[in-house]
C-alpha positions as CSV (number, residue, x, y, z in Angstrom):
1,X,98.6,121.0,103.1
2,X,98.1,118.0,101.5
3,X,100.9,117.2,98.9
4,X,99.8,115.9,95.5
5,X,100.4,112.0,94.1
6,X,103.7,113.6,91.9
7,X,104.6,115.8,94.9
8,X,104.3,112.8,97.5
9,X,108.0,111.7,99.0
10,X,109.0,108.7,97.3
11,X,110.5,104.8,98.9
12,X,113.4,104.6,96.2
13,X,114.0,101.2,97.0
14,X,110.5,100.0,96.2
15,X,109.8,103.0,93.7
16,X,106.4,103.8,95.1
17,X,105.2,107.5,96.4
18,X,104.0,107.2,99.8
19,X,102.2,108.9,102.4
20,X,103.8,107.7,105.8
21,X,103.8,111.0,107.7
22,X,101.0,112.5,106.0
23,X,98.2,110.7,106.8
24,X,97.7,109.6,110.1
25,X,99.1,106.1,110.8
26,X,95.7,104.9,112.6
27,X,93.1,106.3,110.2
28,X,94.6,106.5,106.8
29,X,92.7,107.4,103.7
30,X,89.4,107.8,106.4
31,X,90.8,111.1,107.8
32,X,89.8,113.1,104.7
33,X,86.3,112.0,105.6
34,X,85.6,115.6,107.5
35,X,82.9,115.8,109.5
36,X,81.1,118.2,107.3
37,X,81.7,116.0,104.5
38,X,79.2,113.2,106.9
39,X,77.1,116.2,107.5
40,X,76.4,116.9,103.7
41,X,76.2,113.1,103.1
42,X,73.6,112.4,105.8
43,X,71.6,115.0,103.4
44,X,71.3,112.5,100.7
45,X,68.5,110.4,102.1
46,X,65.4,111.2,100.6
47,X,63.6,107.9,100.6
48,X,64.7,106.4,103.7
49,X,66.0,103.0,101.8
50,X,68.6,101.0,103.5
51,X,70.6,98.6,101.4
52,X,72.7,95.7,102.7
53,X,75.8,95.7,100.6
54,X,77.3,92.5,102.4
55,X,77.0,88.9,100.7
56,X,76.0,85.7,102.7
57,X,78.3,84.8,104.7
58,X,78.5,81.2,103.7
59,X,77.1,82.7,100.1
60,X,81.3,82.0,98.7
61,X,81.4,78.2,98.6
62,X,83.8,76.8,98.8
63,X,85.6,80.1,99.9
64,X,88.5,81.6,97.6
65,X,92.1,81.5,98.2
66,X,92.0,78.2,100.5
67,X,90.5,80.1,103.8
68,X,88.4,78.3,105.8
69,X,84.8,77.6,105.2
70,X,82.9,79.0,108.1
71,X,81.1,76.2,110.0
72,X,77.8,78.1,112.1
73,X,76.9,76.1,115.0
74,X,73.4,76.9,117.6
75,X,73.9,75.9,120.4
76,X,71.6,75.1,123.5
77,X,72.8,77.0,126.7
78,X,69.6,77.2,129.0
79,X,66.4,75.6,129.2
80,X,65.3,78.4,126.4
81,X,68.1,80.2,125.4
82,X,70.1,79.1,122.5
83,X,73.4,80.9,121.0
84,X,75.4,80.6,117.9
85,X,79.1,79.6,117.5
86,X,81.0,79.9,114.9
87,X,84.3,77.8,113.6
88,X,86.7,79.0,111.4
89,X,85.5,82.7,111.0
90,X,87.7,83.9,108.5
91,X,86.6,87.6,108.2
92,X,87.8,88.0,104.7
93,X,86.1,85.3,103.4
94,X,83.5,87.1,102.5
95,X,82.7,91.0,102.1
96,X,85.6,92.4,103.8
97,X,87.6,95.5,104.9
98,X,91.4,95.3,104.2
99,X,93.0,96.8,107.5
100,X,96.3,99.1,107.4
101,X,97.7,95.5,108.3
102,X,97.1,93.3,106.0
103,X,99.4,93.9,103.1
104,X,103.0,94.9,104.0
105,X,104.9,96.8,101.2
106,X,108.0,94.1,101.3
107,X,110.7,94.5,103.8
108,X,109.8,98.4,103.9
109,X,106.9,98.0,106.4
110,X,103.1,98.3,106.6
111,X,101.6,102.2,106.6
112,X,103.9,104.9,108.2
113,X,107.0,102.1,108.1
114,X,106.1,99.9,110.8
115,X,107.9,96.8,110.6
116,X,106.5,94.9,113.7
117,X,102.6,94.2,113.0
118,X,102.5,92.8,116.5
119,X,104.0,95.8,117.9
120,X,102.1,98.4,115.6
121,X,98.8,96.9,116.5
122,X,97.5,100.2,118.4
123,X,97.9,102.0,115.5
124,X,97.7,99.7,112.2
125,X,94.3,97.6,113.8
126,X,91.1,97.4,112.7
127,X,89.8,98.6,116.1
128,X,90.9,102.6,114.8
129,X,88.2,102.2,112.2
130,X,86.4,100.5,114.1
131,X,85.8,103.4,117.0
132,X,84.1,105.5,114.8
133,X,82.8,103.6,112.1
134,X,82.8,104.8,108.0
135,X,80.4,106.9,107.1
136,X,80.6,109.4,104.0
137,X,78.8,110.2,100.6
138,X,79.1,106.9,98.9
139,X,79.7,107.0,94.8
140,X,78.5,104.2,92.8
141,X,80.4,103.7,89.5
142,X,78.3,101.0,87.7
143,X,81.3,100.1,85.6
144,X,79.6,96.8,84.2
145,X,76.1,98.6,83.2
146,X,78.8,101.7,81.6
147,X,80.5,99.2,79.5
148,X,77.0,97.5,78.3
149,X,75.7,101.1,77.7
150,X,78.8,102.2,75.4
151,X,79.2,98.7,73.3
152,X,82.0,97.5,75.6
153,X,82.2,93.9,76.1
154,X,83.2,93.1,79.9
155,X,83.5,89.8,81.5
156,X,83.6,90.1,85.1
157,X,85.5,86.3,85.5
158,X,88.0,87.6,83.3
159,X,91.2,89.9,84.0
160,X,90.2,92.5,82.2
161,X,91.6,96.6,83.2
162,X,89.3,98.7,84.3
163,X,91.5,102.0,83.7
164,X,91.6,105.5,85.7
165,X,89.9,106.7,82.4
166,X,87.8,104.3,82.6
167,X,86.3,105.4,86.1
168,X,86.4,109.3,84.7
169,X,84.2,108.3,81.2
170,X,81.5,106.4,83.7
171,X,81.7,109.2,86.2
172,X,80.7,111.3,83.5
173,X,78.4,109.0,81.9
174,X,76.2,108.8,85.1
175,X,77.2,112.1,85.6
176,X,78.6,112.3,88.7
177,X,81.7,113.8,90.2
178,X,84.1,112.4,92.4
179,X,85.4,114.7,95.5
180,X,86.9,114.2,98.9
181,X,85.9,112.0,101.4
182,X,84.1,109.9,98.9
183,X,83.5,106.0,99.3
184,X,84.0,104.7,95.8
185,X,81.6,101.5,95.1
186,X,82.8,99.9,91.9
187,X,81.0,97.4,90.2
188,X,82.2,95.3,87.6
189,X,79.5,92.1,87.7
190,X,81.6,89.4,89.4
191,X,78.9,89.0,91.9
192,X,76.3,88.7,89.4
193,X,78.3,86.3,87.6
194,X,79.2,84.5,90.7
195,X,75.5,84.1,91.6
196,X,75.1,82.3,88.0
197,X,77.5,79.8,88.6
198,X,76.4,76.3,88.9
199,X,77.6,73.8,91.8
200,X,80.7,72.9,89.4
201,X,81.3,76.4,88.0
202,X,81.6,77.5,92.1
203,X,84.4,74.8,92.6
204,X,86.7,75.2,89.6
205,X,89.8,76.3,90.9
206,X,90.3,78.8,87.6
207,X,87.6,80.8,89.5
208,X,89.8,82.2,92.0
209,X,92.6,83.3,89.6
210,X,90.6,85.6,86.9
211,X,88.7,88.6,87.3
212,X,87.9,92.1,86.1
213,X,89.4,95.1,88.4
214,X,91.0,98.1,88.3
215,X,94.3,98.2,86.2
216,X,97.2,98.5,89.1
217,X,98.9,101.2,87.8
218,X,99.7,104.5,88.8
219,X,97.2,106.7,87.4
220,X,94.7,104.7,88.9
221,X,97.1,105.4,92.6
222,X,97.4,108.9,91.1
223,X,93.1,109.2,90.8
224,X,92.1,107.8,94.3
225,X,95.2,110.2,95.9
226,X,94.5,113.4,94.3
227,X,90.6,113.0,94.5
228,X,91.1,112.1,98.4
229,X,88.7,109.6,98.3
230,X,87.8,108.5,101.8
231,X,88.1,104.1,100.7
232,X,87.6,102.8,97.6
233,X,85.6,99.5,97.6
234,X,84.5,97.0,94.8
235,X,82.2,93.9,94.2
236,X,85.2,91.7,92.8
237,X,87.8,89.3,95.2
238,X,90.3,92.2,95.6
239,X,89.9,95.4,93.9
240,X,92.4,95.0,91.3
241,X,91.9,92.5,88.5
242,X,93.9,89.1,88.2
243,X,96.3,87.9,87.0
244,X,97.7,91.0,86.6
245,X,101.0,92.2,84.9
246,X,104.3,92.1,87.6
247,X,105.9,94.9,84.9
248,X,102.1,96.8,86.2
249,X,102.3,96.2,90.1
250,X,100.4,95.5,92.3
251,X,97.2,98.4,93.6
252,X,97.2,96.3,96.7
253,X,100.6,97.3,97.5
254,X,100.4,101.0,96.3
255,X,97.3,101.8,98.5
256,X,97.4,99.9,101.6
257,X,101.0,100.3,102.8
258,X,102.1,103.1,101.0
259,X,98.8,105.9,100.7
260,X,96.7,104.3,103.9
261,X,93.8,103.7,101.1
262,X,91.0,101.8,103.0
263,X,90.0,98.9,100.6
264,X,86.8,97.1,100.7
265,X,86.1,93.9,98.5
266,X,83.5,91.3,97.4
267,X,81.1,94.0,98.6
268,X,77.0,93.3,97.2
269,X,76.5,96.1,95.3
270,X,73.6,94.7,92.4
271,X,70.9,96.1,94.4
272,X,72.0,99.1,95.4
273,X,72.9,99.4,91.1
274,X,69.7,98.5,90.1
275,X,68.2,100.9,92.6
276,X,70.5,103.6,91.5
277,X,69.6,102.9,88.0
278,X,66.3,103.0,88.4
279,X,66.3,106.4,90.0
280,X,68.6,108.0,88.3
281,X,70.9,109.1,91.2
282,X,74.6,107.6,92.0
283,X,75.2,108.8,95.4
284,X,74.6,107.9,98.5
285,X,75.0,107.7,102.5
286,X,77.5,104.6,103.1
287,X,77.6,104.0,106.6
288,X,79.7,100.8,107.6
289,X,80.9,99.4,111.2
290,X,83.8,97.2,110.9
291,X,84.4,94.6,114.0
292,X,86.0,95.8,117.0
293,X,89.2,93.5,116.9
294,X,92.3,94.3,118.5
295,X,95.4,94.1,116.4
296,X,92.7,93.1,113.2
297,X,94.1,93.1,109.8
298,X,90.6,92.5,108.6
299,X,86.9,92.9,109.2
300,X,83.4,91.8,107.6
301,X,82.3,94.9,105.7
302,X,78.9,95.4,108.0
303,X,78.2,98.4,105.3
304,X,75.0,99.8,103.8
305,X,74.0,102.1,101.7
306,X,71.1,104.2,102.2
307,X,69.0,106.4,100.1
């Protein structure tokens, strides 16, 4: 039986509800993906449509947060064979998969309490995910297209909250329902915005310290526990907005290492909105194959969407 967010045990030192010793310390939020819930999702292609939902990989330029800038090299190996290399990979420098160990909730651990990363790597690495892929009903909440709809200015390059009620008033306003197992695609514009940026706009350093997100409180922790979603992705550098509030929290730290919540970022979802707009339907298969890595605390989002 799966405990409620209210009913979940509680880290007194860091104040957070956690789920170390429900969830399984390799798979996390993934393992309420049930097979029938894939079953009942594979059921949801009708058109036969497959959407990349991953930006260019060389698309972020220069890349946020100081990573390195990829450098793509071909070279010649054979009279007529020719191979890439590439330098620098970072694979969160673009659309990305936050592993179970990338963010560590302080000195209390990463998810399940593991303080070592190098010794938890069996279990916290990307590889786990990797071995069987995510796949589920994907949810599309077109929070930027809501907020137009309803009269609600919002700027994607700003650090504007998206709310928990927020996510429930566009649910209902596409008229969809969330459930478990669920990917949750959120879309606030940043991509869109980031496309419209000029040469200088792309550089500003300002760019990488501002955006619309969810609100990192604990009714937004609260909605992605009790609904069981299966990960919880979004078009923006990192789910939450920026700056934030310290007296808020930080999401980052209330999902990853304390509920097992697989987070994706910077994912492409404008054409997959546009799409869904267009045919009046908000779900989804969401099938994505994240790298192989041993130990990994990341991996490129390799995800599509297909209708």
């Amino acid at each position: 039986m799966i405990p409620a967010y209210d009913e979940l045990p509680r880290n007194e030192r860091l104040g957070l509800p956690h789920a170390w010793g429900v969830l399984p310390p390799d798979r996390g939020s993934l393992a309420f993906i049930e097979p029938e819930h894939r079953i009942a999702a594979a059921a949801l292609v009708q058109r036969g449509e497959s959407l990349s939902l991953n930006l260019p990989l060389d698309l972020l330029d220069p890349p946020l947060f100081g990573r390195d800038k990829l450098v793509h090299r071909i070279v010649e190996v054979g009279r007529n064979t020719y191979e890439d290399v590439l330098d620098g990979f970072n694979p969160q420098a673009g659309s990305q998969w936050d592993g179970l160990g990338h963010v560590r909730a302080r000195e209390q651990g990463f998810f399940g309490g593991a303080t070592d990363l190098e010794a938890s790597a069996d279990e916290l690495g990307i590889q786990g995910w990797a071995a069987t892929g995510i796949v589920g009903r994907g949810v599309l909440l077109d929070v930027e297209r809501w907020a137009r709809a309803v009269g609600r200015a919002l700027d994607p390059m700003s650090g504007q909250e998206i709310t928990a009620d927020d996510l429930r008033a566009c649910a209902d306003h596409q008229g969809v329902r969330l459930g478990q197992g669920d990917i949750l695609c959120v879309r606030t514009g940043w991509v869109t915005a980031y496309r419209g940026l000029d040469d200088a706009g792309r550089k500003d350093p300002s760019l990488g310290t501002a955006w619309a997100g969810l609100r990192a409180d604990e009714a937004t922790a609260r909605l992605v526990w009790n609904t069981r979603l299966g990960a919880v992705c979004a078009d923006n550098p990192a789910l939450e907005c920026a700056p934030g509030d310290p007296e808020v929290g930080s999401l980052h730290r209330r999902l990853i290492p304390m509920l097992g919540t697989a987070v994706a970022e910077l994912l492409d979802l404008d054409t997959l909105a546009g799409r869904c707009a267009a045919l009046g339907r908000w779900t989804f298969l969401f099938v994505a194959a994240p790298l192989p890595l041993q130990g990994g605390v990341s991996s490129p989002s390799n995800a599509l969407a297909v209708l």
